[in-house]
N, C-alpha and C positions, 0 to 999 in steps of 0.2 A: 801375376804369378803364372807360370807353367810348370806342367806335369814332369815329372823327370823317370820316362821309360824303361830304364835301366832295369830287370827284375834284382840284380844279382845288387846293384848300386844304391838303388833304392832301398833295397833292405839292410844292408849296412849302414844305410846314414840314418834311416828311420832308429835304429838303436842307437845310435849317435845322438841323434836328436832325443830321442825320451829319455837317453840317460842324462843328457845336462837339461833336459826342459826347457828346451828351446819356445818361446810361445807365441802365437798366430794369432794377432789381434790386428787388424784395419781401423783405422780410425776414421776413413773415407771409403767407403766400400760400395761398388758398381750393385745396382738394383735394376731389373727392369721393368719397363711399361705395362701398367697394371693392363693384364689381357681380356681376352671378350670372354664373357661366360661359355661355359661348356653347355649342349644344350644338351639337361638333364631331362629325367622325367619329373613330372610337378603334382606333386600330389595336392589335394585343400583339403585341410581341414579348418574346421572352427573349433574354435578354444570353447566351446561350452560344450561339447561332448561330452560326456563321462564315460571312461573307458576300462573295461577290465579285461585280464587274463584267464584264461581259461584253459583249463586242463584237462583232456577227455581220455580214460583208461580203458582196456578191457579186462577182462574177468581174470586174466592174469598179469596184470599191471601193464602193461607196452602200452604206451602210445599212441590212437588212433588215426591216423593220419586220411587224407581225403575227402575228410568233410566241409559243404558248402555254407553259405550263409542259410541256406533257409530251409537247413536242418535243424536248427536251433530254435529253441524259443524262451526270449526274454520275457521275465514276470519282474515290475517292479511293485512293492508293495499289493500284488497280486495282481495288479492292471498288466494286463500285455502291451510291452513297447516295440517300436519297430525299430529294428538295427541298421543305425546308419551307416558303419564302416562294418568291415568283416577283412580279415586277414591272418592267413598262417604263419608265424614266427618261428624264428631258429634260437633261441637264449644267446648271447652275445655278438650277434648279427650287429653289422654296419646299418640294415634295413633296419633291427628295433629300433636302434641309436638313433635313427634318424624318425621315426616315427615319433619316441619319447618325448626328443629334444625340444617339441617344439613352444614356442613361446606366446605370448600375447600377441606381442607388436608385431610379428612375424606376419603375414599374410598368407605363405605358403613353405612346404616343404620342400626341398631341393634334394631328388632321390637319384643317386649317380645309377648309372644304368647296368654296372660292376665294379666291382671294388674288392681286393684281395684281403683287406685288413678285418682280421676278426676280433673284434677286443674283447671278448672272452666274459664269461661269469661273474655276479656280485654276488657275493653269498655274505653277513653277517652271523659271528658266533656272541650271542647274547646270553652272557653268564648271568641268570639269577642269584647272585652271590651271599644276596641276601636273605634266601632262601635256598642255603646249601651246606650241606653236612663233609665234613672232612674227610669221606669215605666217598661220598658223591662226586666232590671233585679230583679226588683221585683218578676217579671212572671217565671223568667230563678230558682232565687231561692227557689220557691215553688216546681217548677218541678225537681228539684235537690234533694231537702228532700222525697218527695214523693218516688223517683229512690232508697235512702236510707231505709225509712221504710218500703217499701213496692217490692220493687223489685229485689233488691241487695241481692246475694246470698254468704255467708261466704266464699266460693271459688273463689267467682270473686275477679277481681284485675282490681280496677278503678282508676283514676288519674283527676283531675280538676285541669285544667290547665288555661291560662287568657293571651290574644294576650301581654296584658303592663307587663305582671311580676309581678303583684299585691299580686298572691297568694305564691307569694315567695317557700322557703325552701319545702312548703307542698305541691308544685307541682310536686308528686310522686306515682307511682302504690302502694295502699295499698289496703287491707282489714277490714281495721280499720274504724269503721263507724265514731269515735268518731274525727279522726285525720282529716277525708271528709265531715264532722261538721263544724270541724275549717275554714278546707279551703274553703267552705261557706260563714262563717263570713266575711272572708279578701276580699271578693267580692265587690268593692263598684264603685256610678260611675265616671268614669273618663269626664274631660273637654275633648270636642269635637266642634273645636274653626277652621273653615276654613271660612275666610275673604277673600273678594277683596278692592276694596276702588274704590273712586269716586261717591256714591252713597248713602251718607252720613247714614243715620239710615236704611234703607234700606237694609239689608244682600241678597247677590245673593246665589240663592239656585246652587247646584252640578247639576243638571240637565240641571238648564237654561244653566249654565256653558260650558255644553257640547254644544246643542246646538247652542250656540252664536259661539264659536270656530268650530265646524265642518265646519264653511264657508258657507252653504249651503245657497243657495237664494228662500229659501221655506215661505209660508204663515205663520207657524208657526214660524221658525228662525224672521222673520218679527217681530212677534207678538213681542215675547218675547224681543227681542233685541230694539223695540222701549219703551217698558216699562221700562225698567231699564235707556235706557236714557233720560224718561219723568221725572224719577224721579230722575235724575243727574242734569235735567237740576233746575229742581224745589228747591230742595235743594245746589243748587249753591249762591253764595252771590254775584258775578257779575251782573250788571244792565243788566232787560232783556225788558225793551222798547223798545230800538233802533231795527228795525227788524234785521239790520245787527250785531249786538252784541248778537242778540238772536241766529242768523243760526253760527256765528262760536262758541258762548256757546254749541250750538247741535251738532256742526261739533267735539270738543273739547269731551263733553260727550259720543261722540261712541268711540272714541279711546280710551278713559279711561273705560268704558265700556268693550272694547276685551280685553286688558288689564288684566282689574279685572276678564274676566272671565278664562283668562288662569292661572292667578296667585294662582285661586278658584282650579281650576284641577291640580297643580301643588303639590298643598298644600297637595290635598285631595288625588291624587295619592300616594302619600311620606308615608304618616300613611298608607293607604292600602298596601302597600309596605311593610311596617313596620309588619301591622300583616301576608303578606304572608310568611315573611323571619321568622318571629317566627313561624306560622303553616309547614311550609317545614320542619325544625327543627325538630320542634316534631314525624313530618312524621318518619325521616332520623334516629331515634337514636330510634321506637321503630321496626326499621327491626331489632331489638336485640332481641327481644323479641318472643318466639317461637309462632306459630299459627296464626288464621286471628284476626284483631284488630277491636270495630268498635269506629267510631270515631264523636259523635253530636257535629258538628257547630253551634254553636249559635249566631246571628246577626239581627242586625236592614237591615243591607244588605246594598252593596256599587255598587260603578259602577265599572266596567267591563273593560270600555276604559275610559281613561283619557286624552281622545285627541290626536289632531297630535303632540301637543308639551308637554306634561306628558309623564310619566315610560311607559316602556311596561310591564304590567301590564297580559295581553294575554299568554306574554315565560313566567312570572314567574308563573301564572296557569297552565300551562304543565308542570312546574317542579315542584308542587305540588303533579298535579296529579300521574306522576311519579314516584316521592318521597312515595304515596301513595301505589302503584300498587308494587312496590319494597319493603314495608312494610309488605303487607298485610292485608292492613289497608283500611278499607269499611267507607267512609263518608257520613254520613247522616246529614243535612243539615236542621234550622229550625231557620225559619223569625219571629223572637221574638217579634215584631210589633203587632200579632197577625191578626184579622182581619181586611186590610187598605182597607179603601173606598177612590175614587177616589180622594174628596173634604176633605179627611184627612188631618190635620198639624202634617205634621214632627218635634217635640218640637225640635228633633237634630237640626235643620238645620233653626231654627228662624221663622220669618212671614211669615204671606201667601201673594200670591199675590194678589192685590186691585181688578185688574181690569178680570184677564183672571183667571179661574181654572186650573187644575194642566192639561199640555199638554201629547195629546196621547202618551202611553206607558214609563211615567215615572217611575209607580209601577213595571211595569217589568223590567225595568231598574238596579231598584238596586236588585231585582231577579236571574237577566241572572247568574253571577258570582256563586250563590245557587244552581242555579238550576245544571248547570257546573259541579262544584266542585262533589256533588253528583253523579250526571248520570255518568260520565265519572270515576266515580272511585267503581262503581257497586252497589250504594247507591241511594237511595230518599232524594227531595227538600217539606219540607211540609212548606205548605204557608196558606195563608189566613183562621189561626184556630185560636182558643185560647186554644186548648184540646192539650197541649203540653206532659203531662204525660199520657196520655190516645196514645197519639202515639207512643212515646218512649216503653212504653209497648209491644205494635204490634210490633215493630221493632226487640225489643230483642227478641221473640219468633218467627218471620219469620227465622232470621237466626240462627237459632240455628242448622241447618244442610244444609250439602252445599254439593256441587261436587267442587273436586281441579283436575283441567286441568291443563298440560303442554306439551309446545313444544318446539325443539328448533331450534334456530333462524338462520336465515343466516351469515355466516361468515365476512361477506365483510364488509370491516375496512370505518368507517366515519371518515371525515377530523373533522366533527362538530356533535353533540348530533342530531339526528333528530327521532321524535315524530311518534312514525307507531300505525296506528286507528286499534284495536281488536274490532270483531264483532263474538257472540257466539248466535246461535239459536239453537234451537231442531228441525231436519227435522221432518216435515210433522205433526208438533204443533202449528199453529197458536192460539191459545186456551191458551197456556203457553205463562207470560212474565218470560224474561230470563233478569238476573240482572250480571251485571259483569263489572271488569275494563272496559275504552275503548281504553284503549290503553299504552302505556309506550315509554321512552325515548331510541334507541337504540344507542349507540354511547361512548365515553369515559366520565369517569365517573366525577359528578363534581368534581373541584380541592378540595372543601375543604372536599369532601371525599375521596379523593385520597390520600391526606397531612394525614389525619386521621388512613387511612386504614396503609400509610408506617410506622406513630409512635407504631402502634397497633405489626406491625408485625418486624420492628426492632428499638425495646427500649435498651437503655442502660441499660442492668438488673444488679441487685444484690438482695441477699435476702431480704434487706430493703426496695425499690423500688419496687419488687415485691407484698410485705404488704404493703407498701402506697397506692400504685396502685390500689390494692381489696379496702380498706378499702375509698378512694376516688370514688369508680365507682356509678353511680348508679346502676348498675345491678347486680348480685351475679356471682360468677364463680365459675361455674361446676366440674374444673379441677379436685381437689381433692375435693368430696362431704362430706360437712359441713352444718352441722344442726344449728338450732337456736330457743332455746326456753326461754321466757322470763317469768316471775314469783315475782310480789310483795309483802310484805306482809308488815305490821306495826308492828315495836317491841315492848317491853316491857319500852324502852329507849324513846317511842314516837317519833322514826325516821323512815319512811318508805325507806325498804331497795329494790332493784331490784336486783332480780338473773339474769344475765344471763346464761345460762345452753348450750356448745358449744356440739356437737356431731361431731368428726372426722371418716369419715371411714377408716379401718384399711385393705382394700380390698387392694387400690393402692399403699400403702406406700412401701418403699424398704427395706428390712433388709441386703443388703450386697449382694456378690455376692453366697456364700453360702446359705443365706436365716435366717440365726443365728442369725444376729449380730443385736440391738438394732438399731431402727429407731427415727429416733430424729424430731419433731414437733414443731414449732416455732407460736406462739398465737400472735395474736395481738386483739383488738378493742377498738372501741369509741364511746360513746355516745353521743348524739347532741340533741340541743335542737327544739324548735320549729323554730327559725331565722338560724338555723345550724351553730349554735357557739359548740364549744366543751362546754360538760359538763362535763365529764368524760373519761380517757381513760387507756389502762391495757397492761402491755406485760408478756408472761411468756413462757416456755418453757419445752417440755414431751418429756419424753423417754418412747418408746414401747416396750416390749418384744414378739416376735411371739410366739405364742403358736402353739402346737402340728395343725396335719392338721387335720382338720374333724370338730376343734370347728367352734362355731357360731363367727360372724362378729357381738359383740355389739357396737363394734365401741369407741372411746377414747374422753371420756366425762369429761370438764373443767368448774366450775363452777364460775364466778367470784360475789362478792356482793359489791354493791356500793348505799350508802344512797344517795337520791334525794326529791327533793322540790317538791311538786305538781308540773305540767304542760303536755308537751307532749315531747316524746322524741324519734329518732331512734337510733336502735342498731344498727352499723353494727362492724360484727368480720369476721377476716381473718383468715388462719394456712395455712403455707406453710411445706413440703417434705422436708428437708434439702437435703437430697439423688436424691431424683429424679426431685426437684426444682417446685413440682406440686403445684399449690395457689388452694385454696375453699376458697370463701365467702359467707358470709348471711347477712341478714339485717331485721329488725322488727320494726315497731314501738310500742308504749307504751304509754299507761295516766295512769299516776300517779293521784289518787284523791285528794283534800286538806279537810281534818280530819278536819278542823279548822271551817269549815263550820256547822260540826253535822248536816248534812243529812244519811241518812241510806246510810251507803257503805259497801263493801265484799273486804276483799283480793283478787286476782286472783284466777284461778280455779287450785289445784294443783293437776296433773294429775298423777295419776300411781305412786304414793308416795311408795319407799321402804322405810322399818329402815335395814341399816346394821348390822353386830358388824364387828369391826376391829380382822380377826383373829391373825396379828401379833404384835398388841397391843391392850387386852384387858382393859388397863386402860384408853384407849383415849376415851371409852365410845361409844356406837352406833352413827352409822352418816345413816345420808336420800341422797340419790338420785332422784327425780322427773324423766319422761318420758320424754325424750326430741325429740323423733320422734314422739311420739302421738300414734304408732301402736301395737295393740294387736291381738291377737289370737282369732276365736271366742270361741275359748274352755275356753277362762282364763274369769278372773273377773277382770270388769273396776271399779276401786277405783279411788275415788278424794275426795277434801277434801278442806277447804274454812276456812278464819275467817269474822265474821261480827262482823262492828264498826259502834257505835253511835245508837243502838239500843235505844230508849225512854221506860224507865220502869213506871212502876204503882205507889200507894202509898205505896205497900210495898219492892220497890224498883225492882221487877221482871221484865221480857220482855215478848212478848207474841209474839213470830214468830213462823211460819209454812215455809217451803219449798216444793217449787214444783221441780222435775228434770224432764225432757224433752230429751228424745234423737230423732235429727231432721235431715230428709234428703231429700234435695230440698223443705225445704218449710212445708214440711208435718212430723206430730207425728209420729214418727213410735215405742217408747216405751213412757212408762210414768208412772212415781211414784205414790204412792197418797201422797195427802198434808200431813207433817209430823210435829208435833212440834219441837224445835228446844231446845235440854236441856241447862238451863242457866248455867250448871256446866263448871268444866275446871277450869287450874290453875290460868286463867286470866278471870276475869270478864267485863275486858273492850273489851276483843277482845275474843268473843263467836266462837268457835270450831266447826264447823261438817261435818261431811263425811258420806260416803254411798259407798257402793258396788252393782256394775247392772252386772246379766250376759248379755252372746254378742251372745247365741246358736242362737237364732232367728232373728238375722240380715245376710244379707248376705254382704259378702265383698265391698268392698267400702267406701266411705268417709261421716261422719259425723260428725254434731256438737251435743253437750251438753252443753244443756240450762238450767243452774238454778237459778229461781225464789225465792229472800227471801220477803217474807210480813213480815209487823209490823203491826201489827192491831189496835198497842193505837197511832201511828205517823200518822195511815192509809199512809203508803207511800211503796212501795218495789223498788228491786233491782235487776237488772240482769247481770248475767256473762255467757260467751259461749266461750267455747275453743272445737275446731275442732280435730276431731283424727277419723284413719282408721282403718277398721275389716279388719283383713286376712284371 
């Protein structure tokens, strides 16, 4: 293949080509000789480290910055440890990445000595759903859209997740604003239904509950426990004249009473249960994910202890937090009640009581477990606000740089998991607070990560099972690095088709033991819908040839097209190493528009568009390639290129658009076109054509997005699309 220079040529045929789909697929494709390492910087670590994050404030929340290792002092279980590693972190740095990532087998870390690619934030929204009022999550999904329009940075990688499973299939790290839209939608509230009985209409609330069961023979236990059996007795149908038919009707109403209030904590313990066993969960599967995580808990907020006769409730918060600290994952904590007054009614949890107001230290009761879960995992409990996105705000910006501390631990083998308190200050800073895990679980791991870690590390392999495996994960594998770039457009046929666009690196592949011999690639993927039903799925198979040493690594690019319906969908594709048995995967989501609507919409943004010509058959006509890494040069010129559908013309049938482009980094303009007309020509009139070329001299290295604006001035409505790519 060669390039075809032409700007004016090229661009003509490039819409030539996307409008019939023309497609670029090698079934022999030139690779070259696996090169000599880069000599990086080499950091060691040992995997028996334990390592935390650390967040150091001053008295007006900012961020500390310039402190050494041996400012610090680590208390484990009060014993002073000495800290083996010490380093200042950036939140989404290539350096966390690279520190996170590392693994057992590994020996050492491999720290490029610059690197432009910043992959940006993990943040997790965990709905307590199961503890949350239809008024609370009213308040949670304002504050969610908000974190969307206004906070949410293209590089970040957010996930909305929900204690019940509510947000199904979509509860996944994306970047996709539109796909953290949906799973919005699917938010709704759940019945939250804890009964005792003998008390007829009367519901006992979870507090009395406790309470009444603690046993205690206080004024207050008094208080409460003769009102629920005033009103047992009251609501009773046995004759209550007789004095003696009245005292063992009362005698009768306190036992059914304790009763009902253990039955209340039984109940209400088992769902709390329920969402810890789902938040551990989530904890537990994103220690896969490299870097610190943070993690807002959202809840109306529950009790803490469930009695002498309920769950322990207490070990499964330490294994939480654990689960946390083992993650990397910072919880922030936020009582979606918003501001509660004392004489406040809980709609959760039914009537008030008649006679007595709500008893000392209920409101902090369903607090403690917030407040907990936070402190103890180097995070904040915000309580009694309404200013939920106004906090969330501050949060993400306190931790956006941190200190990672680690030490390691003592040897000595436990019969049982036991829970050792970390305490990190800055000597001779009373001035600074200091935020960090408190502590972690030291001991054997639990079983069902044990069970996990043995299937992980001996599977029954084959090369099938190995591409099941990728293509089933939710997380990408590194092994063999594979790209994934996705691209829609509408045809001529009026079927909107998706490109997926795979990029295989040809760095690790084997050619033999000579190094000659053709390396052979094995493709798979599938498309999923929004319920992760299959919609689609493809297998095929490349032969590489190596090329000479010295050339470039552009790596073995497979395109596949598959027509889809409006909706939402994720990509994920595999390719395994036949040779060396290496698997890569990716995964992307995607919204398909529905045309059917005629709202102004755009194809995808198609980025770094070549036209070929086939040099060893000129009659097959030129073919296109798209960018599928996103990365250019600052010397070169960034080319893309768009259709727009359902433009509203005038009476003499014209359209009247302008285009803005925008190129954007963290937030801010850093180039910008001026508004352009958009010409109504092209071979297709329903599906309007345009492109633009931006140089990249005045940018410096790093990751950006490109934002283009189409207006319609006679629909008065516009359109935006943003595809992300990095200068080097």
């Amino acid at each position: 293949m060669k390039f075809i220079n032409n700007p004016t040529l090229r661009f003509l045929l490039l819409i030539l080509c996307l409008t019939t789909l023309v497609n670029f697929t090698s079934a022999t494709i030139n690779a070259q000789q696996p090169s000599k390492p880069q000599t990086d910087d080499v950091l060691r670590v040992n995997t028996d480290l334990v390592q935390t994050a650390v967040t150091v404030v001053d008295k007006n929340g900012r961020f500390v910055d310039g402190l050494d290792r041996g400012q610090f002092t680590l208390l484990v279980d009060g014993q002073p440890q000495p800290i083996s590693f010490f380093e200042r972190l950036t939140a989404g740095s290539s350096r966390e990445e690279q520190l996170a990532s590392r693994a057992a087998d590994l020996p050492a870390i491999k720290v490029p000595t610059a690197s432009p690619t910043v992959r940006g934030r993990t943040i997790v929204f965990y709905m307590d759903d199961l503890h949350l009022s239809p008024d609370s999550l009213h308040r949670t999904r304002d504050m969610l859209r908000n974190f969307l329009d206004n906070e949410m940075s293209a590089k970040d990688s957010v996930a909305i997740a929900s204690a019940s499973g509510q947000v199904g299939f979509l509860q996944q790290f994306t970047n996709n604003r539109e796909v953290l839209k949906a799973a919005i939608e699917r938010l709704s509230p759940r019945p939250y239904d804890v009964r005792g009985y003998g008390t007829g209409s009367t519901k006992m609330r979870e507090f009395d509950a406790l309470i009444i069961d603690s046993g205690s023979s206080t004024n207050k236990t008094s208080a409460v426990l003769n009102y629920y059996i005033r009103e047992c007795v009251i609501q009773s149908s046995l004759p209550k004249k007789i004095p003696v038919a009245m005292a063992a009707i009362a005698r009768t109403c306190e036992t059914q009473v304790r009763n009902s209030a253990r039955a209340v904590l039984m109940q209400a313990g088992t769902i709390t249960q329920n969402m810890y066993a789902s938040l551990e969960s989530l904890m537990r599967s994103s220690a896969r994910i490299p870097g610190r995580k943070l993690a807002f808990l959202i809840s109306d907020g529950f009790l803490m202890d469930s009695g002498p006769h309920g769950p322990d409730l207490r070990g499964k918060l330490d294994n939480i937090i654990d689960a946390a600290q083992r993650a990397g994952v910072v919880i922030y904590t936020i009582d979606s009640r918003g501001l509660v007054t004392a004489n406040q009614v809980d709609v959760r949890q039914g009537n008030a009581r008649m006679d007595f107001g709500a008893p000392v230290g209920e409101i902090e009761a369903y607090q403690d477990a917030l407040h907990a879960l936070a402190d103890e995992t180097g995070g904040r409990a915000l309580r009694n606000t309404n200013y939920f996105a106004r906090w969330v705000e501050k949060v993400l910006d306190e931790t956006s740089n941190y200190y990672l501390l680690a030490w390691r631990p003592d040897k000595e083998e436990e019969k049982a998991p036991k829970f050792r308190h970390v305490k990190v200050t800055v000597a001779g800073r009373p001035d600074l607070t200091v935020r960090a895990p408190r502590g972690y679980v030291e001991g054997p791991q639990p079983a069902s990560e044990t069970a996990a870690k043995a299937a992980t590390e001996n599977p029954a392999k084959t090369p099938e099972s190995d591409l099941r495996g990728a293509l089933s994960d939710y997380y990408p594998n590194g092994s063999l690095p594979t790209l994934l770039s996705l691209t829609y457009l509408n045809t001529p046929k009026n079927e909107t088709v998706l490109t997926s666009s795979m990029q295989v690196s040809t760095r690790g592949l084997r050619y033999g033991d000579d190094g000659k011999q053709q390396a052979t690639i094995k493709l798979a993927g599938v498309i999923l819908n929004d319920k992760g039903k299959i919609a689609s799925s493809f297998r095929n198979q490349l032969s590489v040839n190596p090329l000479d040493a010295g050339k470039t690594d552009a790596g073995v690019i497979y395109n596949q097209h598959t027509p889809l319906g409006p909706g939402i969908y994720q990509v994920r594709v595999a390719a395994r190493d036949e040779k060396s048995g290496l698997v890569g995967s990716a995964m992307q989501w995607v919204v398909i528009p529905d045309l059917t609507k005629r709202e102004l919409t755009t194809s995808s943004v198609l980025l770094g568009g070549q036209v070929l010509e086939n040099a060893k058959d000129r009659n097959a006509g030129p073919q296109i390639q798209l960018s599928v890494d996103h990365r250019f040069s600052r010397l070169a010129r960034l080319g893309y290129w768009m259709f727009i559908y359902n433009a509203k013309r005038d009476a003499t049938g014209a359209p009247s658009l302008t285009v803005q482009t925008q190129v954007m980094r963290d937030g801010r303009v850093m180039l910008s076109s001026p508004q352009r007309k958009v010409s109504q020509g092209g071979p297709d009139p329903e599906r309007i054509a345009f492109g633009e070329e931006m140089t990249l001299q005045t940018l410096a290295p790093g990751t950006y997005d490109l934002r283009v604006t189409i207006t319609d001035s006679i629909a008065g409505t516009s359109a935006t699309q943003t595809i992300d790519f990095v200068v080097l």
